[in-house]
C-alpha positions as a Markdown table, in Angstrom:
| # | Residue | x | y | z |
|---|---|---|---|---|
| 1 | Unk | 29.9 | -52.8 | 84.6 |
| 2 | Unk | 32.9 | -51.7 | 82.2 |
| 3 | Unk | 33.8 | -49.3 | 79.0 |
| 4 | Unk | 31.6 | -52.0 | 76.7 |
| 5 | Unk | 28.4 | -51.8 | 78.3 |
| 6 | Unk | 27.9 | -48.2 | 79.3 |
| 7 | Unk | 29.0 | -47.7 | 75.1 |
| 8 | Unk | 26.2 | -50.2 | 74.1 |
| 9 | Unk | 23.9 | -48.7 | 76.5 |
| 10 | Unk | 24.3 | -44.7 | 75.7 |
| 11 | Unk | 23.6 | -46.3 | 72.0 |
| 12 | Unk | 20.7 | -47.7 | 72.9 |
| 13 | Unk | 19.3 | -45.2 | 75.1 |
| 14 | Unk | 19.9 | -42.7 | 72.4 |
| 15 | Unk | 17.9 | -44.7 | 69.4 |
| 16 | Unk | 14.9 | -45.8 | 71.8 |
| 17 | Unk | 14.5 | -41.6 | 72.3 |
| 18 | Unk | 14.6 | -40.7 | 69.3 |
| 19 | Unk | 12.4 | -44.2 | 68.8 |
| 20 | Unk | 9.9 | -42.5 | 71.2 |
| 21 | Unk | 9.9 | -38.4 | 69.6 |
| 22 | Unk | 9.1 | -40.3 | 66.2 |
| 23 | Unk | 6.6 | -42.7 | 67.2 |
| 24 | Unk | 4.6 | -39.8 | 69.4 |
| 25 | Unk | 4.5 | -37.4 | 66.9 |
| 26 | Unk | 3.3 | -40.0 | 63.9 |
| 27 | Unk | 0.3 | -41.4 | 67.0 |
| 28 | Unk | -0.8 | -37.9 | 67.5 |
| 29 | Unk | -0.9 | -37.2 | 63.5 |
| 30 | Unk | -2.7 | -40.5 | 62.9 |
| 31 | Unk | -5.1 | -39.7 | 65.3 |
| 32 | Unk | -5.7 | -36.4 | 64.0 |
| 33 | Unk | -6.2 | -38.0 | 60.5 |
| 34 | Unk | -8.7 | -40.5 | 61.5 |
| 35 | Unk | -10.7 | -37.6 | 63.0 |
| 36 | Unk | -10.5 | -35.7 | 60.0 |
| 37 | Unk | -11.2 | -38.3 | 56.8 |
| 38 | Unk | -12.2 | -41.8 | 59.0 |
| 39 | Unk | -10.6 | -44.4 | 60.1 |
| 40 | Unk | -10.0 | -46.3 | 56.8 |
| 41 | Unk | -6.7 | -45.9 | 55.2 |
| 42 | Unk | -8.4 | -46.8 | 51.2 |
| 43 | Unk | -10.5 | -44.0 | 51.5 |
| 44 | Unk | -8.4 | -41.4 | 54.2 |
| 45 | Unk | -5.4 | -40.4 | 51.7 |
| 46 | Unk | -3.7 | -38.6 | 54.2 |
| 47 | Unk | -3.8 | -41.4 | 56.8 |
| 48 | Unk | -2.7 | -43.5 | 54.4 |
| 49 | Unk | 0.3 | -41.7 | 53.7 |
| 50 | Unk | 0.9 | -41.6 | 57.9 |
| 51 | Unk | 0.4 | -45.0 | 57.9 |
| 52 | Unk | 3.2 | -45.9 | 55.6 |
| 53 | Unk | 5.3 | -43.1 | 57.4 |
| 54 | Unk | 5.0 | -45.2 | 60.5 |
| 55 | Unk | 5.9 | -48.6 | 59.1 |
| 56 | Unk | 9.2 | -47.2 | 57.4 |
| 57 | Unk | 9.9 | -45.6 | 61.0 |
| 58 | Unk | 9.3 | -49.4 | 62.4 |
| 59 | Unk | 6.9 | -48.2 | 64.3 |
| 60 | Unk | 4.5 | -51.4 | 65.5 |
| 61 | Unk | 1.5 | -52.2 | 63.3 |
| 62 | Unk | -0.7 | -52.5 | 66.6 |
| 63 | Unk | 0.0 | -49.0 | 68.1 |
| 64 | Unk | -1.0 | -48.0 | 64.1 |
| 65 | Unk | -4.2 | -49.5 | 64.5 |
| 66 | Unk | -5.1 | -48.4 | 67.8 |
| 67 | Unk | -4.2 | -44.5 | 67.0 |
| 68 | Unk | -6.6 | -44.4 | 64.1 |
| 69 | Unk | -9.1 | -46.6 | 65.4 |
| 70 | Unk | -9.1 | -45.0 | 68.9 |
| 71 | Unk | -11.2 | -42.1 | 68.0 |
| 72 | Unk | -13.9 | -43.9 | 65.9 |
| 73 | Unk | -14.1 | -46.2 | 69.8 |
| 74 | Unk | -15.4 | -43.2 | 71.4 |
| 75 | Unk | -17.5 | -41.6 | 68.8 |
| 76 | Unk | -19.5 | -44.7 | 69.0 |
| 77 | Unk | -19.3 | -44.6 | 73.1 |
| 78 | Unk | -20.6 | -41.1 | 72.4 |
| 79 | Unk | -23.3 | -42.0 | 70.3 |
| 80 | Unk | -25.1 | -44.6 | 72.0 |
| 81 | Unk | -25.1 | -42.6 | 75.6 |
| 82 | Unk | -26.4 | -39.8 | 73.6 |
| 83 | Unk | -29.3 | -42.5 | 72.1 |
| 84 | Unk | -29.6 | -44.1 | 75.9 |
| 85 | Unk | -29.7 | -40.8 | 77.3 |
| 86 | Unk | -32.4 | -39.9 | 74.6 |
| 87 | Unk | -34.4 | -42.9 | 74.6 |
| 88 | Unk | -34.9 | -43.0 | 78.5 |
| 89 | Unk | -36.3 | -39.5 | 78.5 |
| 90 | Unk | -39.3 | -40.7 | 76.9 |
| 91 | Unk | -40.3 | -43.6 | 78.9 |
């Protein structure tokens, strides 16, 4: 397709990489902080911190929320088969 393109395209290629190293190492830290201090960013300092991490990296504010909010989805999951679970036995 010519010099131009294949110059633009090993430019882009090389920032969307290093666009997806960054962005998978701040999900799993996220993550790991919402497991450890809660999913709230006012009272989790260190997933505050993260959080602004991620928007100077440009990193979308919906993949944010769903990395520190994904873990509090399946403790409640978690809970109320445990409560279902706990519930039918004495019927």
């Amino acid at each position: 397709m010519g010099r131009a393109f294949e110059f633009r395209k090993a430019r882009k290629f090389k920032r969307w990489g290093n666009m997806a190293r960054v962005f998978t190492k701040l999900g799993k830290e996220i993550t790991i902080a919402a497991k450890q201090g809660g999913p709230e960013p006012e009272n989790n300092p260190r997933l505050r911190v993260l959080m602004q991490t991620a928007k100077k990296e440009n990193m979308p504010k919906d993949n944010v929320e769903r990395e520190a909010t994904s873990r509090q989805i399946r403790c409640r999951f978690f809970f109320l088969q445990r409560m279902f679970h706990v519930f039918y036995l004495f019927l």
